[in-house]
N, C-alpha and C positions, 0 to 999 in steps of 0.2 A: 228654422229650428234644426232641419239636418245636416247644415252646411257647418254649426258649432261644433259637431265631432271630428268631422276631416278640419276643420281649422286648428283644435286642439293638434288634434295628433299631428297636422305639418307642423307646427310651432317646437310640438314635442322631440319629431324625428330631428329638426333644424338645429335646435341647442343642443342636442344628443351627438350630433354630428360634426361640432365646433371640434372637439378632443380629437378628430382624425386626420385633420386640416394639417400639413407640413408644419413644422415649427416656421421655418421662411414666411409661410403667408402668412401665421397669425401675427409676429413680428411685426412692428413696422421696416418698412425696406430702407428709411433716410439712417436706421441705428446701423452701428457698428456690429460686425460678423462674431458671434459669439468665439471667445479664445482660450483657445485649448491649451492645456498644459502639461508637458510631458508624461505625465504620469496618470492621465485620462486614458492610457492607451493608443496615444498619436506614432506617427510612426517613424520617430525619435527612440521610440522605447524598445525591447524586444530585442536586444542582439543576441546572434547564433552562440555564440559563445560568451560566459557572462565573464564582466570584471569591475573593479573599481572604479574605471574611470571617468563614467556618466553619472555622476552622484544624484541628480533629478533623477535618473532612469535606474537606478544601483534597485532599487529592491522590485520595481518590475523586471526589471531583465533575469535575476536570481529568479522567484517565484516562475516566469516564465520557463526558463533552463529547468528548475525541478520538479515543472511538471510535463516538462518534455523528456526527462528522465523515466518519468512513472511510467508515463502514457509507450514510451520508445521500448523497440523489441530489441535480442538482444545482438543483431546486426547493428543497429543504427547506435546503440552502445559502444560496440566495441571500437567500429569507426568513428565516432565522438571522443574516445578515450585515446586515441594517436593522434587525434589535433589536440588535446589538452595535453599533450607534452611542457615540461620544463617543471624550474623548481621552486615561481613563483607563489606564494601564498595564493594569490587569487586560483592560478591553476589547479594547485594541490585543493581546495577547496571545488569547485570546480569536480574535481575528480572525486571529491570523496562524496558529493550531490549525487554524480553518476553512478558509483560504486554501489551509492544506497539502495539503489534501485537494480540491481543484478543478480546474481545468484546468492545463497545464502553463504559461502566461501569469501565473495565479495567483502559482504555485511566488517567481517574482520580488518579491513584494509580499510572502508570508509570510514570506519570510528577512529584508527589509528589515526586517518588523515586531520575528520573533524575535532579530538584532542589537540594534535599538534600546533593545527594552524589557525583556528578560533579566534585566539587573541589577537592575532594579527588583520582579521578582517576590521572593517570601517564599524564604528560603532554602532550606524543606523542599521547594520547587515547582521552586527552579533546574534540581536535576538531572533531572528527567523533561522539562521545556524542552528543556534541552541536549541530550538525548537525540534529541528530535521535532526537533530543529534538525539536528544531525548526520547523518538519517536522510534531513529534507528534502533536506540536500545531498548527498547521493549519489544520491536520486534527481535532483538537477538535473545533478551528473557524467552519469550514466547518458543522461540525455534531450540530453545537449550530446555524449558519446560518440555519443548513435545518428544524431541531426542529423548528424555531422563524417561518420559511416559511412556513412547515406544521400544525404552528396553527394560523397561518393568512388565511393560503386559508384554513381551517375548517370553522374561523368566518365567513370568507364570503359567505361561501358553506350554512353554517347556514341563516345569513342573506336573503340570497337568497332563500332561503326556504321559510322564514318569510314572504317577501316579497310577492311571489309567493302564499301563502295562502291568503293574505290579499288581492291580485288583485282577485284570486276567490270569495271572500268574497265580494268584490267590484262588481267583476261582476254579480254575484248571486242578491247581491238588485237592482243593476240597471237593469236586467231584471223582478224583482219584481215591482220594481215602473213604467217599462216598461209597464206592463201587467196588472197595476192598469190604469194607465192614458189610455192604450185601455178603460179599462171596462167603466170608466166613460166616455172617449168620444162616447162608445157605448151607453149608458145610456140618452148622452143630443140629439143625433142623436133619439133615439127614440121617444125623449119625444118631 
């Protein structure tokens, strides 16, 4: 009778423990090598600098580049932005990825780029473009909302200064004419 709970629980731990077994071993080893395909992340995909011409690898390669754009400082930027010289589409695109993610001065230049040359990318590429373009522009909404906000609450910051002098200013003669209207009620009291 006490040997049915450690038989349980071996039986228990043994099937619990199939799921950690290599893929290899559970496989039978006469099948064929599982086959990867470019866009699994093999290492066909992923080039330094993204372009048109891996069409299997065309939207890993992009996504990759733009999020080495986000993640990159802005050394690794600037020197990214001298090998994307020329005046191909894919490069001008390219740069306007990089640009997206640079300063907010940048922001102006990437939109120009992503307008310009949009149409010209590969249609499988348009819509993650369109994507990084719609995204840039709200962050330019956003940075033109907070410019418009941070010179409203200045004026008011201002104003309120203004203000604040002028009630000193205010208060200042009203205890002047305070301290006249003593004097002469001191004056009819004496007299």
């Amino acid at each position: 009778m006490t040997a049915r709970p450690w038989l349980l629980c071996l039986v228990t731990a043994w099937l619990a423990g199939c799921q950690y077994l290599p893929e290899q071993l559970q496989s039978s080893p006469s099948g064929p090598p599982p086959i990867q395909s470019p866009t699994a992340g093999s290492a066909f995909c992923h080039a330094e600098l993204p372009d048109f011409d891996n069409l299997p690898c065309l939207l890993d390669d992009w996504v990759a580049f733009g999020l080495a754009s986000q993640r990159g400082d802005r050394v690794w930027r600037e020197a990214t932005l001298t090998r994307l010289g020329g005046e191909s589409t894919e490069r001008r695109l390219a740069r306007a990825v990089l640009l997206a993610w640079g300063d907010v001065p940048q922001w102006n230049r990437a939109s120009e780029l992503y307008k310009a040359d949009l149409a010209g990318a590969p249609t499988e590429l348009q819509p993650l473009l369109r994507y990084w373009l719609n995204e840039l522009e709200g962050r330019r909404r956003l940075a033109g909302q907070l410019a418009e906000s941070r010179g409203e609450y200045q004026a008011i910051v201002e104003e309120n200064e203004a203000l604040t002098e002028e009630l000193e200013a205010m208060a200042e003669k009203l205890e002047q004419l305070t301290a006249i209207e003593q004097s002469i009620n001191l004056r009819q009291q004496n007299e």
